[in-house]
C-alpha positions, 0 to 999 in steps of 0.5 A: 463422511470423511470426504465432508470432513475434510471439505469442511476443513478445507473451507474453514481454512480458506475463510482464515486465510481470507480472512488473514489477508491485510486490506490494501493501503487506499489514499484516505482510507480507514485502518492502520494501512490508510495511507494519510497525506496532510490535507494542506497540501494538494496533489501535484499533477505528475501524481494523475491519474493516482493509480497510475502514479502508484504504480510507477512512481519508483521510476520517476526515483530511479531515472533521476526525474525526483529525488525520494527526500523531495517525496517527504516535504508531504509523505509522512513516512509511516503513514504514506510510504512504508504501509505500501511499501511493506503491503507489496513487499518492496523495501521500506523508506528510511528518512 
């Protein structure tokens, strides 16, 4: 009888857990993690393929290829950057 207690415990606490866990940020997504992008504006080509870009676009800021104040003429930075940002646990962007 404890060992099924104790399994039950177990279970129960990973559905919490899973159940804890933030959705992650998608590119016109619902939620408060959806990353919004002003739709007069279109994508550039060195953000193809997207996920690619998502990924590694840290490196085209570090080697110098883009400035990270060019990134806010269409990244709002609540709704584009930072809910990445702190979804990946990186450091957050300061206008």
């Amino acid at each position: 009888m404890n060992k099924f207690l104790l399994l039950m415990l177990l279970l129960a606490l990973a559905a919490l857990t899973i159940a804890c866990v933030p959705e992650k940020p998608v590119k016109d997504g619902h939620g408060e993690l959806a990353v919004v992008i002003d739709r007069e504006f279109t994508s550039p080509v060195t953000h193809s393929p997207l996920d690619w870009w998502q990924t590694r676009h840290f490196q085209a800021v570090n080697n110098g290829d883009i400035k990270e104040k060019d990134c806010l003429y269409c990244h709002k930075v609540e709704r584009s950057c930072n809910n990445c940002h702190g979804y990946v646990g990186v450091r957050k962007i300061v206008p």
